[in-house]
Each structure stands twice: as structure tokens, then as C-alpha cells.
C-alpha positions in Angstrom: 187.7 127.2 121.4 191.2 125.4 122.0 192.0 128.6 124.3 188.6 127.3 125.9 189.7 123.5 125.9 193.1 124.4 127.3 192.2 127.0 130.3 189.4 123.8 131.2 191.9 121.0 130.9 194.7 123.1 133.7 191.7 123.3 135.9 190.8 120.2 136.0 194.8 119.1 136.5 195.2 121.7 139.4 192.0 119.9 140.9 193.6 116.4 140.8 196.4 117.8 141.7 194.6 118.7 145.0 192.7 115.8 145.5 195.8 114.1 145.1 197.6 115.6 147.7 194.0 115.6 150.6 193.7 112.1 149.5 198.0 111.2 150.7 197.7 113.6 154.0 194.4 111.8 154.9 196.0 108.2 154.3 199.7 108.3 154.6 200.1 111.6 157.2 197.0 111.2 159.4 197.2 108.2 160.4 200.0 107.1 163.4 200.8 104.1 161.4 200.2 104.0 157.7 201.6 100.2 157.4 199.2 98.8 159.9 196.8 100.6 157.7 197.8 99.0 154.6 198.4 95.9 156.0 194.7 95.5 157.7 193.2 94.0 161.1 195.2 90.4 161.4 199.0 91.4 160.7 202.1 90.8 162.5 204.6 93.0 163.5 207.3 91.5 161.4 204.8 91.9 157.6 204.2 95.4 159.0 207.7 96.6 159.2 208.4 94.8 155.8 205.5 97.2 154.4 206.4 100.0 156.0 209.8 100.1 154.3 207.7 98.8 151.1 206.1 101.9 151.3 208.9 103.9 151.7 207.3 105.7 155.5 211.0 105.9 156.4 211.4 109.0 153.9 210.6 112.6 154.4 207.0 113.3 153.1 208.0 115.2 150.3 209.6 112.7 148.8 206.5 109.9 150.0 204.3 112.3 148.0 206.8 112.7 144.9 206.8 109.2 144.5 203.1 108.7 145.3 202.4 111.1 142.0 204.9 109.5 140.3 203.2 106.3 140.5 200.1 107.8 138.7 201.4 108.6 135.7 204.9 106.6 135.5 204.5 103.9 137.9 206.6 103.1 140.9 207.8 100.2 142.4 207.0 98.9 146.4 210.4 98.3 147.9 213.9 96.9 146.5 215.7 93.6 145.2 213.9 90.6 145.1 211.0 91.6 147.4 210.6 94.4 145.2 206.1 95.2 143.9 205.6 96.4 140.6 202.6 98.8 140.2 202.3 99.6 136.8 200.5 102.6 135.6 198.7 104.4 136.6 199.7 103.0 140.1 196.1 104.1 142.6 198.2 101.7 145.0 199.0 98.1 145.8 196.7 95.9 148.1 199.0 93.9 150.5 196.1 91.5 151.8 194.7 90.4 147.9 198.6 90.8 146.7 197.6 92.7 143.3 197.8 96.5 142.0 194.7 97.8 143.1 194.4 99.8 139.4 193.2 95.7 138.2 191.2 95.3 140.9 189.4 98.7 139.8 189.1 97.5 135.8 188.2 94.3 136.8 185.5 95.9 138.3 184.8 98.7 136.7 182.3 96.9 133.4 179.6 96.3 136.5 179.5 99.4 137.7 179.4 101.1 134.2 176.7 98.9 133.3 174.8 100.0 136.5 175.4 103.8 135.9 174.9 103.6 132.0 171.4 101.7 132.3 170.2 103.5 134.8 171.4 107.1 133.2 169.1 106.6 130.2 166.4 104.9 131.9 166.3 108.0 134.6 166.7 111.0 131.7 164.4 109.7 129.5 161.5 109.1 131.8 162.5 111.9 134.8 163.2 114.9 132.1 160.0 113.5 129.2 158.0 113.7 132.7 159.1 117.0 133.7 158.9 118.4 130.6 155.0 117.1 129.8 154.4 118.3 133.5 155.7 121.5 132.3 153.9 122.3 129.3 150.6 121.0 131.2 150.9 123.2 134.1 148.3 123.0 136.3 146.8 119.6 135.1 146.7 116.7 136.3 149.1 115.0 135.0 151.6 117.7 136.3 150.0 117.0 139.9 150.3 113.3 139.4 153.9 113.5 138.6 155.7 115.7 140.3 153.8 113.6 143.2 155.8 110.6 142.0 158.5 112.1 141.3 158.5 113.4 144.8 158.1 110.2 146.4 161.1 108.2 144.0 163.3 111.3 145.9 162.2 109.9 148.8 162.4 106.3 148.7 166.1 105.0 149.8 167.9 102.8 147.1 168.5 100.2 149.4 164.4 100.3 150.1 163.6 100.0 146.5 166.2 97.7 145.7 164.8 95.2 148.5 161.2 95.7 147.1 162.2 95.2 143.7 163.7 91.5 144.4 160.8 90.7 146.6 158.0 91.6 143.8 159.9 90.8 140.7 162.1 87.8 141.9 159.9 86.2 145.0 156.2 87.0 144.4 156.2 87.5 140.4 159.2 85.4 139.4 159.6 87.4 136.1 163.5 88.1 137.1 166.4 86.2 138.4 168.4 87.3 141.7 170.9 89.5 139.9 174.4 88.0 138.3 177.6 89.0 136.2 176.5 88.6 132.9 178.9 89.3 130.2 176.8 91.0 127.4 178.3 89.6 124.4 178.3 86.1 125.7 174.6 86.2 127.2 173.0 89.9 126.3 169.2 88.5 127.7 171.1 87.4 131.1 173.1 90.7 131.1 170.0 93.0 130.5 167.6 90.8 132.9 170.8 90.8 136.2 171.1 94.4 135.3 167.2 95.8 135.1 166.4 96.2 138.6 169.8 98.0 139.8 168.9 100.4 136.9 165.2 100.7 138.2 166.3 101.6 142.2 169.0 104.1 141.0 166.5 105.5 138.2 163.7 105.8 140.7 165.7 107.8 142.7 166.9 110.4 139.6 164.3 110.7 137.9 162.6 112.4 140.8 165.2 114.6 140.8 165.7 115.4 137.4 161.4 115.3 136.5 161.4 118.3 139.4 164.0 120.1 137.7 163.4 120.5 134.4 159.8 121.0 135.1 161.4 124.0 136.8 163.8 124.9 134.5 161.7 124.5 131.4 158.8 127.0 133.1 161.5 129.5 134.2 162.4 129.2 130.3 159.2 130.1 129.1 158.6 133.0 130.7 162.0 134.7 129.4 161.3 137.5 126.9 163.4 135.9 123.6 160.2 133.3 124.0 157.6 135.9 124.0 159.5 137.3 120.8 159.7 134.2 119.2 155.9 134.0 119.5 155.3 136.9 118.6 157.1 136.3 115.4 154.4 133.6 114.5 156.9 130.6 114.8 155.1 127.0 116.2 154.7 126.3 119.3 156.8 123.4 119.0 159.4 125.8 117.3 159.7 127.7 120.2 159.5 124.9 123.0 162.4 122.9 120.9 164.4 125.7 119.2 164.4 129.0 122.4 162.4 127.0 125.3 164.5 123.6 125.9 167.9 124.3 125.3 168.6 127.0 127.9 166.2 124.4 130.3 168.4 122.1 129.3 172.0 123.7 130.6 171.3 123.0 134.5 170.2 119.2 133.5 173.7 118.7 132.0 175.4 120.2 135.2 173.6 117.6 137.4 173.8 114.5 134.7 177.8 115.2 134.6 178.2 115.0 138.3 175.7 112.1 138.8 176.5 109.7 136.2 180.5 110.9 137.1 180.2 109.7 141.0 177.8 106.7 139.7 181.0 105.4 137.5 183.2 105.6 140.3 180.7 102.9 141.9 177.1 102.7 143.5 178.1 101.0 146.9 174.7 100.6 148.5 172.6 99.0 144.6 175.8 97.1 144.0 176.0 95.5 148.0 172.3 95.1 147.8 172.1 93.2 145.1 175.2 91.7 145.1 177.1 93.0 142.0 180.5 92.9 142.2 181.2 96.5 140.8 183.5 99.0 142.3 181.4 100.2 145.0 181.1 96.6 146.5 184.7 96.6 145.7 184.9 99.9 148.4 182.3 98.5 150.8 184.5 95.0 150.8 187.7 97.2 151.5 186.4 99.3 154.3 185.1 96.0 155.8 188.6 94.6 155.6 190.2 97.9 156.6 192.3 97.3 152.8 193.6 101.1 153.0 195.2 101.0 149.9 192.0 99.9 148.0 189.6 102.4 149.6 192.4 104.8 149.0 192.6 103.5 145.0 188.4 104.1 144.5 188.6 107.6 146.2 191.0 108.5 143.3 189.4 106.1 140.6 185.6 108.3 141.9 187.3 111.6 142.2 188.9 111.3 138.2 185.7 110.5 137.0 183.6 113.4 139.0 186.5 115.6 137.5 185.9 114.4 133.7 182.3 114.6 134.0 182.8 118.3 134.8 185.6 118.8 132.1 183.1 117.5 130.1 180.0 119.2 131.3 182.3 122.6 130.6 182.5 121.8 126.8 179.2 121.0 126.3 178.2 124.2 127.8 180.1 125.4 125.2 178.0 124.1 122.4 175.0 124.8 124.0 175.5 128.2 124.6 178.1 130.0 122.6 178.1 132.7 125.3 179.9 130.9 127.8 182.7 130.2 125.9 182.5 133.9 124.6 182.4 135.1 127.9 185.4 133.2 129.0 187.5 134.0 126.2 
């Protein structure tokens, strides 16, 4: 298993490593002028040259990109003497138009959208995989008709669509919620749970669609596999079989997707968090691309990217546990 853990934990750093490098050609080589970039739309000539030699775009790009990966896990400073930034670590960048690190920008943020994607994660599994799962041991019936009809239209409703609905029925017409708010949850846990239950209901509209249709397929694939047949034929319950031989290789896919999902969700949910007007850390990116803030919508690409890569570091080990054969296999 550490063999396992350690083969999992290089491949994830040589995937950084690239993202890393695809993220600094896109921002600091592509473009003819990375300081105009940085600096955004309304800058003068003389606060671009002062950020172009913050930045250090007088150097070769080796060295650019040596610092830049120095930043991330030692820090760096922007510039010399008394004009000198600090960007402490991990440094995802400084923003030259809000004049802070962009790394507190990102965990200032970051509780919204974790409350966003954590919400709406259980609310999604719980009702998109127990629908799938009924629809799959009732196949045929109506209620796997009824679902997998619902679950096809959440797939195909638009976040932003459902969002909009949402506020009109449960704010305007019904006025059984408030317009959405930050809400810390230990000073105010009704007011947290009542800003944050319609962004969890338009993102788990959406997934649990996705997630009903799949382990509906999954689980029926399952069931036809010859270990189940044996394990009926043995006598054992129904239930036995469905929870013990059925569900758990059903269940591998699922944890593929969930990884991925709730990974890119943590990195922010720009259109739920602009619709409703959360500040989280996709209305953190959508604010930075309106302001052309390069170093901020350069920050969240990394901030997104480390979490898709956990998620599948972590989707790897629990592969592991449930199903001993893939980490014989790679052994």
C-alpha cells in the first residue's frame, strides 16, 4: 500500500508540475506584454514598467519560471528595496489592482464556495444515486420511467435557469427564503443553511441527473455479472447480494465522477455563485476576467487545478479499498 500511496503521490506531482508550467507559457510567454496583463485595462505606462521589472519579465524565462515555482512552495518576493511585494506561501501570484497576494483573496473566498460544493455534494448523492439505485432494482416500473425522466430533464436544465427559477418561486412568489447572503455558520447556522439552500438545489438538480442515470446503469450492469448469480445461487438475501457483490463494484465509476465533480466545484462554481451573488471563488474569477486582473484568474486556474488533482489522488486510494485488485494489479 505505501508502494501504492507513493507511485500515486509522483503522479500527481508530475501533473502539477505540468499544469504549472501550461499555466506560466499561457500567462507570462503568450502574451506580447505580461505587465499590461497584470496591471489591467486603465494603467499608465510608467505603473507598467514598474511591474514589469516587479515581475522580473527582464529575465530569461527559465529563470521567470524558477522563481514562479519557487513562489509556490517557498514564496518569492515582487521586485527589490523598498518597493519590494511579499507573497508569502504558497505564492498563486500578487494582484497589482486590489494590492494583496492573491493566495488571501482565494481563502477569503474559499468557505463560500466549499459551502456551495459540500451542500450540494450530499444533497445530489443522496437523492441522484438512492434514485438510481431504486430505478434500478425496479426496472421496468414506473418509478424507473418517472425518474430517469427527471433525472433527464435536471441534465438538461442550465444552472443559471434553475437558479433564476428558484429565487422567483421561493424568494418572490412563495417568500419562504431570503435573496442569498454570507452567513457565517457558527454565528447564524439558520441564516447560513437558508442563503445556502438554493445554490445547493441548482447545482444538485443538475448532478443528480447525472449521477441517478449512472448508477442506475452501473448497478444493472452489476447485476448481471456471474459472482451475483453465484451469490444467489448460494441462498444469500437479496439484500445480501445487492449490498455485499451488487453495489460496490456499481459504486467504483460513481467515485470517479464524485472526485472530479466535487474537485472542480471547490475550485469555484462561477455561474451559481454570479447568479446568486455569493462571493465565492468563482465570482472571485468571473470579477477578475471582468477586470482583466491576470494574476488572479491566473491564481484560481492553479487554486481549481490542485483541487481536480487531489480529488483524483484521492479517488486512486479509495479505489484501493474498494477493490483490493487495483492496488494488486498495480503493485
Amino acid at each position: 500500500m505505501i508502494a501504492f500511496l507513493a507511485r500515486r503521490l509522483a503522479a500527481a506531482a508530475g501533473i502539477l508540475l505540468v499544469i504549472c508550467a501550461l499555466t506560466f507559457a499561457i500567462f507570462y510567454v503568450a502574451p506580447d506584454d505580461p505587465a499590461q496583463q497584470a496591471c489591467g485595462k486603465a494603467c499608465t505606462p510608467e505603473r507598467i514598467a514598474e511591474i514589469r521589472g516587479q515581475l522580473g519579465l527582464d529575465r530569461p524565462v527559465p529563470e521567470q519560471f524558477a522563481a514562479f515555482l519557487k513562489g509556490l512552495v517557498a514564496g518569492r518576493s515582487y521586485g527589490t528595496g523598498a518597493t519590494a511585494v511579499q507573497c508569502p506561501v504558497p505564492c498563486l501570484g500578487f494582484s497589482f489592482q486590489t494590492h494583496v497576494p492573491v493566495r488571501e483573496l482565494l481563502v477569503s473566498r474559499l468557505p463560500v464556495s466549499a459551502s456551495i460544493a459540500l451542500g450540494a455534494a450530499v444533497l445530489w448523492l443522496v437523492v441522484g444515486v438512492g434514485a438510481g439505485v431504486l430505478a434500478a432494482l425496479r426496472k421496468g416500473s414506473w418509478w424507473d420511467r418517472a425518474a430517469m425522466a427527471a433525472a433527464l430533464g435536471g441534465v438538461s436544465l442550465p444552472v443559471y435557469l434553475t437558479a433564476l427559477v428558484l429565487q422567483y418561486v421561493l424568494v418572490v412568489v412563495l417568500r419562504v427564503l431570503p435573496y442569498p447572503r454570507v452567513a457565517g455558520f457558527a454565528e447564524d447556522p439558520a441564516g447560513w443553511f437558508a442563503s445556502m439552500l438554493m445554490p445547493w438545489i441548482a447545482l444538485a438538480t443538475l448532478y443528480a441527473g447525472m449521477y441517478a442515470r449512472l448508477s442506475r446503469t452501473e448497478l444493472i450492469g452489476a447485476l448481471r455479472q456471474n459472482f451475483v448469480r453465484t451469490a444467489r445461487a448460494k441462498g444469500l438475501p437479496e439484500a445480501t447480494v445487492i449490498r455485499r457483490h451488487a453495489l460496490r463494484p456499481a459504486l467504483t465509476p460513481i467515485v470517479t465522477v464524485f472526485g472530479m465533480d466535487l474537485g472542480a466545484l471547490l475550485g469555484g462554481a462561477l455561474i451559481t455563485e454570479s447568479v446568486f451573488g455569493l462571493p465565492g471563488v468563482g465570482k472571485l474569477a468571473a470579477d477578475a476576467i471582468n477586470s482583466s486582473d491576470q494574476p488572479v484568474i491566473l491564481g484560481v486556474t492553479l487554486f481549481a487545478a490542485g483541487f481536480v488533482v487531489l480529488a483524483n489522488l484521492t479517488v486512486d486510494l479509495l479505489y484501493a479499498v474498494l477493490d483490493p485488485r487495483i492496488r494488486l494489479g498495480a503493485a
